[in-house]
N, CA, C, O and CB atoms as a CASP TS submission, in Angstrom:
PFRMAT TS
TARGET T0000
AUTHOR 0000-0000-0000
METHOD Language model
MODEL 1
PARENT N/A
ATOM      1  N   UNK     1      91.041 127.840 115.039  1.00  0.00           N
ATOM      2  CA  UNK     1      90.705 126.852 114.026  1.00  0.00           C
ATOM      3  C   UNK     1      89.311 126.329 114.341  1.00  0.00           C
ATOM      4  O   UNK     1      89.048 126.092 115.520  1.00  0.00           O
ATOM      5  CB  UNK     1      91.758 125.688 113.981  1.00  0.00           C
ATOM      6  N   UNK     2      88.266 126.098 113.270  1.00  0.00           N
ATOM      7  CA  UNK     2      87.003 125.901 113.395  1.00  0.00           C
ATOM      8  C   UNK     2      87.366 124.012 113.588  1.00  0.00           C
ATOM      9  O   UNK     2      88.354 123.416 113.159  1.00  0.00           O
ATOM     10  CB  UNK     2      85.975 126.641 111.930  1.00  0.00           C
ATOM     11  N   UNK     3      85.977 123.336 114.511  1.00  0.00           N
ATOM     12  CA  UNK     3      86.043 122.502 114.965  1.00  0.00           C
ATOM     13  C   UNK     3      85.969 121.394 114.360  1.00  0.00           C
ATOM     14  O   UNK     3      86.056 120.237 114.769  1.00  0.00           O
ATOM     15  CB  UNK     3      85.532 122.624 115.629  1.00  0.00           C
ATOM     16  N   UNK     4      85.752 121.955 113.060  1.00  0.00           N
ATOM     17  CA  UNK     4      85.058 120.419 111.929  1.00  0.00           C
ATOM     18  C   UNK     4      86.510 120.694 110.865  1.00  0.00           C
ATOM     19  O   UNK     4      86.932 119.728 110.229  1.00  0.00           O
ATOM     20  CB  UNK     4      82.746 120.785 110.674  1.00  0.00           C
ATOM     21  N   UNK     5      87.152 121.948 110.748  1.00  0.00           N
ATOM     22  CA  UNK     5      88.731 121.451 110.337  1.00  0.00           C
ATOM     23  C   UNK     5      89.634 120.828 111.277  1.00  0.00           C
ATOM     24  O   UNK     5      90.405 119.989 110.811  1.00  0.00           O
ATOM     25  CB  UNK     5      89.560 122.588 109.907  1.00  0.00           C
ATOM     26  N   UNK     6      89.683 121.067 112.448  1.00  0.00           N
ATOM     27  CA  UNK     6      90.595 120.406 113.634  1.00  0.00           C
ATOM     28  C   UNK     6      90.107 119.439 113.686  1.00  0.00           C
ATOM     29  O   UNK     6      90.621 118.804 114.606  1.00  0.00           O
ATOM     30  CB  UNK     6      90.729 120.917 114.982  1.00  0.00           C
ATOM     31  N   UNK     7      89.170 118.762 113.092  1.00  0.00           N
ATOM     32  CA  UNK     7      88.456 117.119 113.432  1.00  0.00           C
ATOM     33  C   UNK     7      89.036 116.854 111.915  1.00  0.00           C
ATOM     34  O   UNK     7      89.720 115.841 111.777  1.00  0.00           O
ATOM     35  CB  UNK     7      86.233 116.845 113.780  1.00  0.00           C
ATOM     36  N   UNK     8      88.894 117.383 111.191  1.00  0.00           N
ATOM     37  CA  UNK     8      89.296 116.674 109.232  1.00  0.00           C
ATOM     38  C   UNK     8      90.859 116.910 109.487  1.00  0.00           C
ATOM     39  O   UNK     8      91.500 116.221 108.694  1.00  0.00           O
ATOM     40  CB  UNK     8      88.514 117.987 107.280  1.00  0.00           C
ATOM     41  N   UNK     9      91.781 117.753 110.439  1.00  0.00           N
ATOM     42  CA  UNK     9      93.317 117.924 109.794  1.00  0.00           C
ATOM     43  C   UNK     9      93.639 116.950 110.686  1.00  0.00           C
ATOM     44  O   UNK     9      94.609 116.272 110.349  1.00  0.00           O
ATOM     45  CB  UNK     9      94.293 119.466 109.849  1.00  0.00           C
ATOM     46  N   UNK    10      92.961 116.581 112.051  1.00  0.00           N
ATOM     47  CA  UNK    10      93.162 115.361 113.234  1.00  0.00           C
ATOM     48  C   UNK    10      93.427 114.177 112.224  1.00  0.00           C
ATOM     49  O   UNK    10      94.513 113.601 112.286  1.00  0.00           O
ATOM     50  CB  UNK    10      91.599 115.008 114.401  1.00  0.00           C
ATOM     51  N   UNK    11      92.355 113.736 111.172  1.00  0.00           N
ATOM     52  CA  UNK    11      91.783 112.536 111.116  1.00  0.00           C
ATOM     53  C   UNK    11      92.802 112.667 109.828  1.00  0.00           C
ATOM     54  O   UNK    11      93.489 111.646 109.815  1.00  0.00           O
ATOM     55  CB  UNK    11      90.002 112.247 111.113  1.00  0.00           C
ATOM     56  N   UNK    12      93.091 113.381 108.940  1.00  0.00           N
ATOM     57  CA  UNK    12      93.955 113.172 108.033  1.00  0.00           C
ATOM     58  C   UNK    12      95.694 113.083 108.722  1.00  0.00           C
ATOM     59  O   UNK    12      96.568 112.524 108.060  1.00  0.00           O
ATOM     60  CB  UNK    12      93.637 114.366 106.978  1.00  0.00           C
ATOM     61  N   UNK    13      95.922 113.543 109.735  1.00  0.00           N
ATOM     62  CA  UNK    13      97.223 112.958 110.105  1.00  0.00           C
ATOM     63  C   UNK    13      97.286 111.869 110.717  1.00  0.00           C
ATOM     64  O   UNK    13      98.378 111.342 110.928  1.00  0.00           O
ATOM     65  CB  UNK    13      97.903 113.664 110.789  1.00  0.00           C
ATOM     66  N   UNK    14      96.012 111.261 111.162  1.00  0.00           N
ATOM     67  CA  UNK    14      96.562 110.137 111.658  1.00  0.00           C
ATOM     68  C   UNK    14      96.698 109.093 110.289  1.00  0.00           C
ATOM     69  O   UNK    14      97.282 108.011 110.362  1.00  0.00           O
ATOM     70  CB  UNK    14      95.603 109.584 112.925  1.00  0.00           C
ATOM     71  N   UNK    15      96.197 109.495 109.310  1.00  0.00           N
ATOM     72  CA  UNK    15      95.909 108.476 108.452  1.00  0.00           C
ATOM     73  C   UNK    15      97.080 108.391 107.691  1.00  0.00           C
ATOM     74  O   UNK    15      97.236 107.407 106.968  1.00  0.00           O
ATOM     75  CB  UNK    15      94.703 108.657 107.666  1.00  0.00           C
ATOM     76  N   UNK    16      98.129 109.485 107.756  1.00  0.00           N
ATOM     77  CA  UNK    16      99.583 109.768 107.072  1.00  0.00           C
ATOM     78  C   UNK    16     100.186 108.712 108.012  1.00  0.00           C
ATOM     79  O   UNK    16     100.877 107.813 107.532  1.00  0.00           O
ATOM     80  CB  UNK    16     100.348 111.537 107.169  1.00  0.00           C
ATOM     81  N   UNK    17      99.846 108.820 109.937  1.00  0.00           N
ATOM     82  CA  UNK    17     100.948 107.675 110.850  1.00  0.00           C
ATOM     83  C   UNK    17     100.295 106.633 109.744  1.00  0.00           C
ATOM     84  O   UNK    17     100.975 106.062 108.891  1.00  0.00           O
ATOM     85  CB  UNK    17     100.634 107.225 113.070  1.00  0.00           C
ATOM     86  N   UNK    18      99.007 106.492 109.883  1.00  0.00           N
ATOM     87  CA  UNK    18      98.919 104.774 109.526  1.00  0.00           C
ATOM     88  C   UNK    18      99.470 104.629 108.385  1.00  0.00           C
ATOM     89  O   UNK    18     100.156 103.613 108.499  1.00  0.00           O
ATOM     90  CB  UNK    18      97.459 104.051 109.381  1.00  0.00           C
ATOM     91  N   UNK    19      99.565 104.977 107.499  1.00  0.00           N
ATOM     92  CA  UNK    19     100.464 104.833 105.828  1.00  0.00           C
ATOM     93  C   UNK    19     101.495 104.953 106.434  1.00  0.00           C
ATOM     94  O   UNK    19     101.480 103.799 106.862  1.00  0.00           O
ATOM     95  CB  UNK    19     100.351 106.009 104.403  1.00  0.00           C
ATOM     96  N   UNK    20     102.578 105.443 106.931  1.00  0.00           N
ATOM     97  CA  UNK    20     103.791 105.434 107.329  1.00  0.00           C
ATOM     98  C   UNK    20     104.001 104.081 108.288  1.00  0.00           C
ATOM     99  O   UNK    20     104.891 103.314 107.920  1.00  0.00           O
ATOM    100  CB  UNK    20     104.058 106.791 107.992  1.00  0.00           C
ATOM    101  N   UNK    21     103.416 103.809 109.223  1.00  0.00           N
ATOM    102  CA  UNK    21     103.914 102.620 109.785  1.00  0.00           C
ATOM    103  C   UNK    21     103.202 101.258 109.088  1.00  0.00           C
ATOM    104  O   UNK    21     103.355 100.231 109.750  1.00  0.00           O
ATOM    105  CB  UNK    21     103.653 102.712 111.370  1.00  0.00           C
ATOM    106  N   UNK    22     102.474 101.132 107.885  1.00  0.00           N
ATOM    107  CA  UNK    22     102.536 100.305 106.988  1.00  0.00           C
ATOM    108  C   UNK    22     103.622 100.250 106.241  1.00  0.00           C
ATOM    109  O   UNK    22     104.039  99.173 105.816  1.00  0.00           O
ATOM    110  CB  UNK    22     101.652 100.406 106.362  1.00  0.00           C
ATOM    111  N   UNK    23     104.192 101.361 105.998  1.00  0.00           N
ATOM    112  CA  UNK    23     105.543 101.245 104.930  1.00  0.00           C
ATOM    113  C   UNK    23     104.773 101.553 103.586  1.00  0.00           C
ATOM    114  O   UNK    23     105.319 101.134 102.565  1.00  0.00           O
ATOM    115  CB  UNK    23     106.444  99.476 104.860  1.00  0.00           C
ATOM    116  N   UNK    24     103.424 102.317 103.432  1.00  0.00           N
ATOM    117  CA  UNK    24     102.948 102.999 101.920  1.00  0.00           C
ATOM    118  C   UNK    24     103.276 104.387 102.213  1.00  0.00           C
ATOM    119  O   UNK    24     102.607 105.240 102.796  1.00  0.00           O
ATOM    120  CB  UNK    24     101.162 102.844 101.418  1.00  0.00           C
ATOM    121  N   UNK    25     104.699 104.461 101.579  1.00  0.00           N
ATOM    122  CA  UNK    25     105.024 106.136 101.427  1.00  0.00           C
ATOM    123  C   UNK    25     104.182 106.573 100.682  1.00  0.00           C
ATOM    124  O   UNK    25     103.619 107.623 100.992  1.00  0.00           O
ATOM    125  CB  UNK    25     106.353 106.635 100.837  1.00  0.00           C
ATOM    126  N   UNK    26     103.929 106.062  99.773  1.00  0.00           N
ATOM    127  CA  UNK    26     103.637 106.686  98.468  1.00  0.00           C
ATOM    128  C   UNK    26     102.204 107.544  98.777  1.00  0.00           C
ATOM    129  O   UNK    26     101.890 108.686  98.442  1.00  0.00           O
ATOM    130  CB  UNK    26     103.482 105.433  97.184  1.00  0.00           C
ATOM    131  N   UNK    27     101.462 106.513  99.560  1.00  0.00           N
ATOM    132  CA  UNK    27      99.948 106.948  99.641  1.00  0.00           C
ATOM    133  C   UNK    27     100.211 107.887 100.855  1.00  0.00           C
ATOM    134  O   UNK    27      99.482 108.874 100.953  1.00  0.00           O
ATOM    135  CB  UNK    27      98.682 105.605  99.925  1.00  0.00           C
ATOM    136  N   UNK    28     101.154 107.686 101.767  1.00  0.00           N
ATOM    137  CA  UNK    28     101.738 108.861 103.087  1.00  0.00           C
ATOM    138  C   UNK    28     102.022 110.341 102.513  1.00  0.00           C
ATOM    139  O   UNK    28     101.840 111.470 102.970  1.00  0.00           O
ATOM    140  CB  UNK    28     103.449 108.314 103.838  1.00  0.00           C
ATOM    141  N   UNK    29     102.456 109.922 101.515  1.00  0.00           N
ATOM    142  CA  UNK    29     103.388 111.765 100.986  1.00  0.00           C
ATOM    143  C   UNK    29     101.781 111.876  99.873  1.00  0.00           C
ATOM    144  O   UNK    29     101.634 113.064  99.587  1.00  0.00           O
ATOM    145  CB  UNK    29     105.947 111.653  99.501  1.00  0.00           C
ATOM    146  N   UNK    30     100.939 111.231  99.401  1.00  0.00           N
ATOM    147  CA  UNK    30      99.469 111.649  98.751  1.00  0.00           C
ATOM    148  C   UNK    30      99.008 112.908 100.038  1.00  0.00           C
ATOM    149  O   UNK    30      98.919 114.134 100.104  1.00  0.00           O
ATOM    150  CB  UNK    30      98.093 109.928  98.653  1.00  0.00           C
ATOM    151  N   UNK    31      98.778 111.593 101.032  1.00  0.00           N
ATOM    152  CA  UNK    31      98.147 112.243 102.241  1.00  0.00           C
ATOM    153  C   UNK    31      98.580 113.257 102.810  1.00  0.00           C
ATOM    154  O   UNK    31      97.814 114.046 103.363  1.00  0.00           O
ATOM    155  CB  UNK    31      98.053 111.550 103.157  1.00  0.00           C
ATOM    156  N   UNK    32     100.014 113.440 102.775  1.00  0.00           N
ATOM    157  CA  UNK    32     100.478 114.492 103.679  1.00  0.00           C
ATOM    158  C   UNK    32     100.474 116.102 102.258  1.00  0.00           C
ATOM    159  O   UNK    32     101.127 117.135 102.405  1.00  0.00           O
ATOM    160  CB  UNK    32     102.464 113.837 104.523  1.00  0.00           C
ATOM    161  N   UNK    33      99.776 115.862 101.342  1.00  0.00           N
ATOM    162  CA  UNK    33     100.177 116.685 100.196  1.00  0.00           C
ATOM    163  C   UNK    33      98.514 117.426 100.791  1.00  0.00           C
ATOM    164  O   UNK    33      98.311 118.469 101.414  1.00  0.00           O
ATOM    165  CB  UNK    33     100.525 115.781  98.252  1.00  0.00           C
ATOM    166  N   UNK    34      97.720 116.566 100.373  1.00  0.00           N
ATOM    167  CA  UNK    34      96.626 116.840 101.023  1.00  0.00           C
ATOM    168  C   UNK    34      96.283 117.681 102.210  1.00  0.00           C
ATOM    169  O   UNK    34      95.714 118.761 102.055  1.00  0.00           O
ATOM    170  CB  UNK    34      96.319 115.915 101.232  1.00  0.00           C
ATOM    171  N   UNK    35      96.569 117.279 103.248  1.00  0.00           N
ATOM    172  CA  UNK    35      96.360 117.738 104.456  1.00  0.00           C
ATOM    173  C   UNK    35      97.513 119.492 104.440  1.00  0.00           C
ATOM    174  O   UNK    35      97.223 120.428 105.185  1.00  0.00           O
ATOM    175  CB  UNK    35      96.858 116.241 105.674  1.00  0.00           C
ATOM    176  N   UNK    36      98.705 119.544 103.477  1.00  0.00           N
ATOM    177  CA  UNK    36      98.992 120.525 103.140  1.00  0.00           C
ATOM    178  C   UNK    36      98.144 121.601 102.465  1.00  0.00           C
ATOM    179  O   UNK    36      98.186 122.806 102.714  1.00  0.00           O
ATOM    180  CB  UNK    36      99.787 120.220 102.649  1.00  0.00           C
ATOM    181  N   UNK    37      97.380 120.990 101.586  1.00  0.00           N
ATOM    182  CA  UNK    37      96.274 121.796 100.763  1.00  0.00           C
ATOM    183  C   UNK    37      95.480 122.243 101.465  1.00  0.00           C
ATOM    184  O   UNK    37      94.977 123.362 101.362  1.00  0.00           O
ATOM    185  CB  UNK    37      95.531 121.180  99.830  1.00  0.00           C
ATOM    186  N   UNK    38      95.145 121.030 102.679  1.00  0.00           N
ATOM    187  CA  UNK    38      93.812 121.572 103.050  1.00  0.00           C
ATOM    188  C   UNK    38      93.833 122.611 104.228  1.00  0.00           C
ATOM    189  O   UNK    38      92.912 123.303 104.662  1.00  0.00           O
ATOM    190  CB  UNK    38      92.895 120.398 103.437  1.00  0.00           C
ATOM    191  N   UNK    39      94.980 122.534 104.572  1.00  0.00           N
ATOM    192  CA  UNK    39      95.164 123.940 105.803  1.00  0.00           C
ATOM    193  C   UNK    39      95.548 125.345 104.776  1.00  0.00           C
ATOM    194  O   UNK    39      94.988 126.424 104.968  1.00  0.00           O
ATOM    195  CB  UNK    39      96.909 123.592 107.222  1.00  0.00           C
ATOM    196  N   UNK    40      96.567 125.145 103.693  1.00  0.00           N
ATOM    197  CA  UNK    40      96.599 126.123 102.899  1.00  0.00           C
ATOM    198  C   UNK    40      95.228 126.935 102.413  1.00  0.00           C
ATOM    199  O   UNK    40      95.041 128.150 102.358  1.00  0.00           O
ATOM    200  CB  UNK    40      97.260 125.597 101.914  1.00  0.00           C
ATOM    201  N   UNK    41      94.199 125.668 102.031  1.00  0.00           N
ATOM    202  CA  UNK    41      93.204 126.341 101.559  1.00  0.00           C
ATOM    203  C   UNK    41      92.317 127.069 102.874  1.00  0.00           C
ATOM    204  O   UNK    41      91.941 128.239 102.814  1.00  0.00           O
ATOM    205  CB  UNK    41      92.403 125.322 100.654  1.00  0.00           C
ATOM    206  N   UNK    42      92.146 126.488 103.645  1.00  0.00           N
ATOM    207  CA  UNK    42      91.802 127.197 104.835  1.00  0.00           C
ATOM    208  C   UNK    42      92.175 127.984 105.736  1.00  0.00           C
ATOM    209  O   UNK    42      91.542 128.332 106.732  1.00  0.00           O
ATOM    210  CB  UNK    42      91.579 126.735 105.336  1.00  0.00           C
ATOM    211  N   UNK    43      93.335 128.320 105.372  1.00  0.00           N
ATOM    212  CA  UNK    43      94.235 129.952 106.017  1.00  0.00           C
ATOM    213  C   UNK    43      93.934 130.650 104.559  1.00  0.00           C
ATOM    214  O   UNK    43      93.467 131.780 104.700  1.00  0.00           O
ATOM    215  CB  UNK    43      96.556 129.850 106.519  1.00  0.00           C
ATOM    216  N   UNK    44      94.079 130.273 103.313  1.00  0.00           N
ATOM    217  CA  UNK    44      93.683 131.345 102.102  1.00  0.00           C
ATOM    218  C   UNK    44      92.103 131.982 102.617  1.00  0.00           C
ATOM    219  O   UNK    44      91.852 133.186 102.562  1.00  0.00           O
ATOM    220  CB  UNK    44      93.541 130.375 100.296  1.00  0.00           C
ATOM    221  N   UNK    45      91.390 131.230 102.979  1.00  0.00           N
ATOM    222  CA  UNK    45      89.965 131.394 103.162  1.00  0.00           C
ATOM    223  C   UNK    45      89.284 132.456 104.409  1.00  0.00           C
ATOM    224  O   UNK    45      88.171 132.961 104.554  1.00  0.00           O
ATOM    225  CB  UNK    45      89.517 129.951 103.408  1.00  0.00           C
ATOM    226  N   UNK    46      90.635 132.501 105.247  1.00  0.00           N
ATOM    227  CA  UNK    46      90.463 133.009 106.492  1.00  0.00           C
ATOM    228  C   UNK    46      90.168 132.097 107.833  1.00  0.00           C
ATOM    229  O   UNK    46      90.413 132.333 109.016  1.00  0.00           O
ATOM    230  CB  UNK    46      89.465 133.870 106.294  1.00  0.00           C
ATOM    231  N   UNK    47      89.531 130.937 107.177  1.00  0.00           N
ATOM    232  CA  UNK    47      89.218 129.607 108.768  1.00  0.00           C
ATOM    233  C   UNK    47      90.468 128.975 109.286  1.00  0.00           C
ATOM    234  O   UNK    47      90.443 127.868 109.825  1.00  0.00           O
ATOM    235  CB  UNK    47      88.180 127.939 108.308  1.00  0.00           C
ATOM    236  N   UNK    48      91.596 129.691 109.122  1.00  0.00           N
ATOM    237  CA  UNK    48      92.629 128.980 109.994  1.00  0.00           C
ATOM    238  C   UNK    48      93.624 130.499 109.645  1.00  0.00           C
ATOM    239  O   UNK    48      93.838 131.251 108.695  1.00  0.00           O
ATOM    240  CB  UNK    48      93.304 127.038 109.351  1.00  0.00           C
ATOM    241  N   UNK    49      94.104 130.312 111.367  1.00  0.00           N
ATOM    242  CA  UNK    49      95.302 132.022 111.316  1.00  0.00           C
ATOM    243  C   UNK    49      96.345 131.169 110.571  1.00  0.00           C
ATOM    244  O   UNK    49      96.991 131.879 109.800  1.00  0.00           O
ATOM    245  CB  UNK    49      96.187 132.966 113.324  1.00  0.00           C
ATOM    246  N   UNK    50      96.687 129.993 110.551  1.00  0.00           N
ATOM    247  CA  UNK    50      98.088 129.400 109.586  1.00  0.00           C
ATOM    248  C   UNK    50      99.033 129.744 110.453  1.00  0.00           C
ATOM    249  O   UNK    50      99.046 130.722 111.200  1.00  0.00           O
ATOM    250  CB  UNK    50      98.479 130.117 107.963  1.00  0.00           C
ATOM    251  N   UNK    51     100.260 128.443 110.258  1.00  0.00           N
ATOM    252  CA  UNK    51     101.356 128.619 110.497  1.00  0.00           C
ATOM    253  C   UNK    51     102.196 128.129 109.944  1.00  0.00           C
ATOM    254  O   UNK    51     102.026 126.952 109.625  1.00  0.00           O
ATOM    255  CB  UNK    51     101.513 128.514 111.332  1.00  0.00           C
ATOM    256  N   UNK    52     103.446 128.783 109.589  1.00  0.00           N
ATOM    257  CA  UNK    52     104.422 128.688 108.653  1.00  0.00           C
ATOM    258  C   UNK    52     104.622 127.598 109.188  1.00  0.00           C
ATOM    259  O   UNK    52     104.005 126.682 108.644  1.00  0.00           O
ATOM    260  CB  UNK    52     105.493 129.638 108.441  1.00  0.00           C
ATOM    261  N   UNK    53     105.672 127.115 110.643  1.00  0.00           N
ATOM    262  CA  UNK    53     105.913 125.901 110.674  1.00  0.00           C
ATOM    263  C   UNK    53     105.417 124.649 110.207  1.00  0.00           C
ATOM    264  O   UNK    53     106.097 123.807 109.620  1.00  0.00           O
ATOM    265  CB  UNK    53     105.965 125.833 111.470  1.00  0.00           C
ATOM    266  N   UNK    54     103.947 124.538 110.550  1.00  0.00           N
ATOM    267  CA  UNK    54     103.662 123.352 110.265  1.00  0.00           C
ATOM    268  C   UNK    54     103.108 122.659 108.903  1.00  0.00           C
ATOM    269  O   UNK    54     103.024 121.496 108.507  1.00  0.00           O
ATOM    270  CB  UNK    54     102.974 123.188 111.107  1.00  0.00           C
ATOM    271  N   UNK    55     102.708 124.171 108.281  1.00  0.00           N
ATOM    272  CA  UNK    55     103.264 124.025 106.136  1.00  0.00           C
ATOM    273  C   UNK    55     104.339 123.527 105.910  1.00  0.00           C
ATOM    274  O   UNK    55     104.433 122.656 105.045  1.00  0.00           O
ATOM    275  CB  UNK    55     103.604 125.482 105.110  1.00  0.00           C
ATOM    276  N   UNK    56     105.791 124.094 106.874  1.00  0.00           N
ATOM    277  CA  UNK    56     106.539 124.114 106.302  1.00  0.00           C
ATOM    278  C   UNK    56     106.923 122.878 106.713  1.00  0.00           C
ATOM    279  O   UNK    56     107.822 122.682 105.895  1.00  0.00           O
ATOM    280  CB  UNK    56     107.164 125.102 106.298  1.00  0.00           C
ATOM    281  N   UNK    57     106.890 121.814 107.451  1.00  0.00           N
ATOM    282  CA  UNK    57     107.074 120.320 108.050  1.00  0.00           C
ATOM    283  C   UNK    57     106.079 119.520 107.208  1.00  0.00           C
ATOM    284  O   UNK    57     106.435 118.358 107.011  1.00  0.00           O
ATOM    285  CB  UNK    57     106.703 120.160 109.798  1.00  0.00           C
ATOM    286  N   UNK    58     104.755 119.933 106.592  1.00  0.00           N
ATOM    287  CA  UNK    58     103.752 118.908 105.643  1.00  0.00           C
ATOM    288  C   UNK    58     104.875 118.613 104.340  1.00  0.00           C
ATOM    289  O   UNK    58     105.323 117.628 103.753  1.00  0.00           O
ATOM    290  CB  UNK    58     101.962 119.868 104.966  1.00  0.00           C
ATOM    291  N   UNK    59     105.023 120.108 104.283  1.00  0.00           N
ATOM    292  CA  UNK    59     105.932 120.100 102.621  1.00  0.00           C
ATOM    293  C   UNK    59     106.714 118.980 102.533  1.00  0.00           C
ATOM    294  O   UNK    59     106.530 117.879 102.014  1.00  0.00           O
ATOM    295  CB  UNK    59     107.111 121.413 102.316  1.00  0.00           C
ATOM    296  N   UNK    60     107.886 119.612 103.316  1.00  0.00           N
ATOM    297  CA  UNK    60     109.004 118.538 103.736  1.00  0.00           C
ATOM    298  C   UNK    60     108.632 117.120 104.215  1.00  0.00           C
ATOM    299  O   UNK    60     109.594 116.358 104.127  1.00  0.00           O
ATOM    300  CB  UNK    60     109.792 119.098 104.873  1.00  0.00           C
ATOM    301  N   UNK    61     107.421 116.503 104.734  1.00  0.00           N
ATOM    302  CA  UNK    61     107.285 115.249 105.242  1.00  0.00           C
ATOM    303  C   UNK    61     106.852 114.767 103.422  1.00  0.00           C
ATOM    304  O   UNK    61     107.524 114.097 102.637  1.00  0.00           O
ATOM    305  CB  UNK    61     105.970 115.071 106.792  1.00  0.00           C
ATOM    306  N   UNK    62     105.596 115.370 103.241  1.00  0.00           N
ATOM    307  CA  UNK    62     105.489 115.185 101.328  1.00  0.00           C
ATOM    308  C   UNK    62     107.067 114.856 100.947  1.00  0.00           C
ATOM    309  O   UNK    62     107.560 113.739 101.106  1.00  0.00           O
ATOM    310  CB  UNK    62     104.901 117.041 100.257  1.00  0.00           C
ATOM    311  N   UNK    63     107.530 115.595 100.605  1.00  0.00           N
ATOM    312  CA  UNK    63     109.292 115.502  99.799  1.00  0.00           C
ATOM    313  C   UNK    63     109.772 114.596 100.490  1.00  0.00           C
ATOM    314  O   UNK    63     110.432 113.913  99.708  1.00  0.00           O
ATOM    315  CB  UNK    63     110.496 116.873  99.871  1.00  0.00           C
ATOM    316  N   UNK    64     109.849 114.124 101.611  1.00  0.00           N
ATOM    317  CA  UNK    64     110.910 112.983 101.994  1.00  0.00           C
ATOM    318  C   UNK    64     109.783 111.382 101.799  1.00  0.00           C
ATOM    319  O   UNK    64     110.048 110.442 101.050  1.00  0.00           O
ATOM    320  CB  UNK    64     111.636 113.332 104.057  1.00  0.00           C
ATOM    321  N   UNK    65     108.919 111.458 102.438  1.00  0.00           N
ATOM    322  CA  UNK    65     107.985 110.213 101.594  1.00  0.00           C
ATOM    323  C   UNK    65     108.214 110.024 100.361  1.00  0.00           C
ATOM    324  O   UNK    65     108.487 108.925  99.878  1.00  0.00           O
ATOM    325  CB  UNK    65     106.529 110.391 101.512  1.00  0.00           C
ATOM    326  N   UNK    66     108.086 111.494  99.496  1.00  0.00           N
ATOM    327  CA  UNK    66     108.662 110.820  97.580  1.00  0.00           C
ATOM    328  C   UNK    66     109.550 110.277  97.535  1.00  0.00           C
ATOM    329  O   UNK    66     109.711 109.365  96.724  1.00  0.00           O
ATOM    330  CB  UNK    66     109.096 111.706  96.350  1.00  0.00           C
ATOM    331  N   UNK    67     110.673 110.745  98.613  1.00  0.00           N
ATOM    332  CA  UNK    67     111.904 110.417  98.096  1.00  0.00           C
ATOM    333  C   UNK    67     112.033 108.775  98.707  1.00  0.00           C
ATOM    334  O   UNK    67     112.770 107.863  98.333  1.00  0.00           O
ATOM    335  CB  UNK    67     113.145 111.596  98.624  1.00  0.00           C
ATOM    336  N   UNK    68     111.356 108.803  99.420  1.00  0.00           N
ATOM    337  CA  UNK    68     111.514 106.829  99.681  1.00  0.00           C
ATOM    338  C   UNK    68     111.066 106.022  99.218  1.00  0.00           C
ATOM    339  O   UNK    68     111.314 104.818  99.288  1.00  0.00           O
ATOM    340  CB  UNK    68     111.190 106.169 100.669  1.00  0.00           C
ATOM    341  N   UNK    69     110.033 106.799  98.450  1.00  0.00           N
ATOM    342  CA  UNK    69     109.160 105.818  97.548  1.00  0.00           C
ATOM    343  C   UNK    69     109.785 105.555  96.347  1.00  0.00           C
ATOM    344  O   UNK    69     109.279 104.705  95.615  1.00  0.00           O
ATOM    345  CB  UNK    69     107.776 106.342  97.194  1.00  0.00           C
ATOM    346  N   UNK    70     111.312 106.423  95.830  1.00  0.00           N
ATOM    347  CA  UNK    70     111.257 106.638  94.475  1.00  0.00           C
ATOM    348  C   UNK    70     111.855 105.418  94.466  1.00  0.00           C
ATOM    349  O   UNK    70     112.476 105.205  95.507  1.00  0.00           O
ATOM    350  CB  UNK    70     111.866 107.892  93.746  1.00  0.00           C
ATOM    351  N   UNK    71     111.903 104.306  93.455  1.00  0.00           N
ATOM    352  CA  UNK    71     112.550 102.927  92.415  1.00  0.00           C
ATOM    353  C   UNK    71     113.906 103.353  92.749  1.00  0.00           C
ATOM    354  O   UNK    71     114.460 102.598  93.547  1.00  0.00           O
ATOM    355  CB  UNK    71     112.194 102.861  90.394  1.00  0.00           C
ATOM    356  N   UNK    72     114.572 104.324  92.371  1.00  0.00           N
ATOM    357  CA  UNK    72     116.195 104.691  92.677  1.00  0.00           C
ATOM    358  C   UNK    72     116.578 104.292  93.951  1.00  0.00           C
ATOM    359  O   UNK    72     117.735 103.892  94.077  1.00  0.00           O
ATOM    360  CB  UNK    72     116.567 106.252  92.623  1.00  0.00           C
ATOM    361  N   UNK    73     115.898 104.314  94.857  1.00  0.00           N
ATOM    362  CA  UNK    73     116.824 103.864  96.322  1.00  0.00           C
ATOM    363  C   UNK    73     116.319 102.428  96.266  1.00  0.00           C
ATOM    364  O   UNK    73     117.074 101.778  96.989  1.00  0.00           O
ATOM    365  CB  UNK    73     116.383 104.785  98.093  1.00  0.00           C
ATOM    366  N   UNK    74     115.069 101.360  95.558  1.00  0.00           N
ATOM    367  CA  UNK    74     114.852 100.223  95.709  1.00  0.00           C
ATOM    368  C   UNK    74     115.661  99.338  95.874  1.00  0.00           C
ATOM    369  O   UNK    74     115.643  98.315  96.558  1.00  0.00           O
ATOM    370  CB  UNK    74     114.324  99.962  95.059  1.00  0.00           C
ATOM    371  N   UNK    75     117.235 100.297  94.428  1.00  0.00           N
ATOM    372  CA  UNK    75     117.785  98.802  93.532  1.00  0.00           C
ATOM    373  C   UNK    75     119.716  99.272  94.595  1.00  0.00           C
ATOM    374  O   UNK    75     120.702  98.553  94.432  1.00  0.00           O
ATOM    375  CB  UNK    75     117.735  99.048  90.615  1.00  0.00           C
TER
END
């Protein structure tokens, strides 16, 4: 992994902890959608070998943030 994506995928997960231990899912599962894209787009590109696991844990952290954010579990 080139050094200026391992510094942008660093700095975008920490910014998913900090939305998560604020309690903003909403902007957490934005962020973690993101930081999904942005390794996707950079294994499409060739600048990252990719790994299934940790797509496959962004996805799922995305989907469970929606799901806490959704009004249905508020009431």
């Amino acid at each position: 992994m080139a050094q200026d994506l391992y510094n942008n995928a660093q700095k975008q997960a920490a910014e998913i902890d900090q939305k998560i231990q604020q309690g903003s899912t909403a902007q957490a599962a934005d962020k973690a959608q993101a930081l999904d894209k942005t390794l996707s787009d950079a294994q499409r590109k060739g600048k990252w070998g990719g790994n299934a696991q940790i797509l496959q844990l962004l996805t799922q952290l995305g989907r469970v943030l929606k799901v806490a954010r959704s009004p249905r579990l508020a009431s």
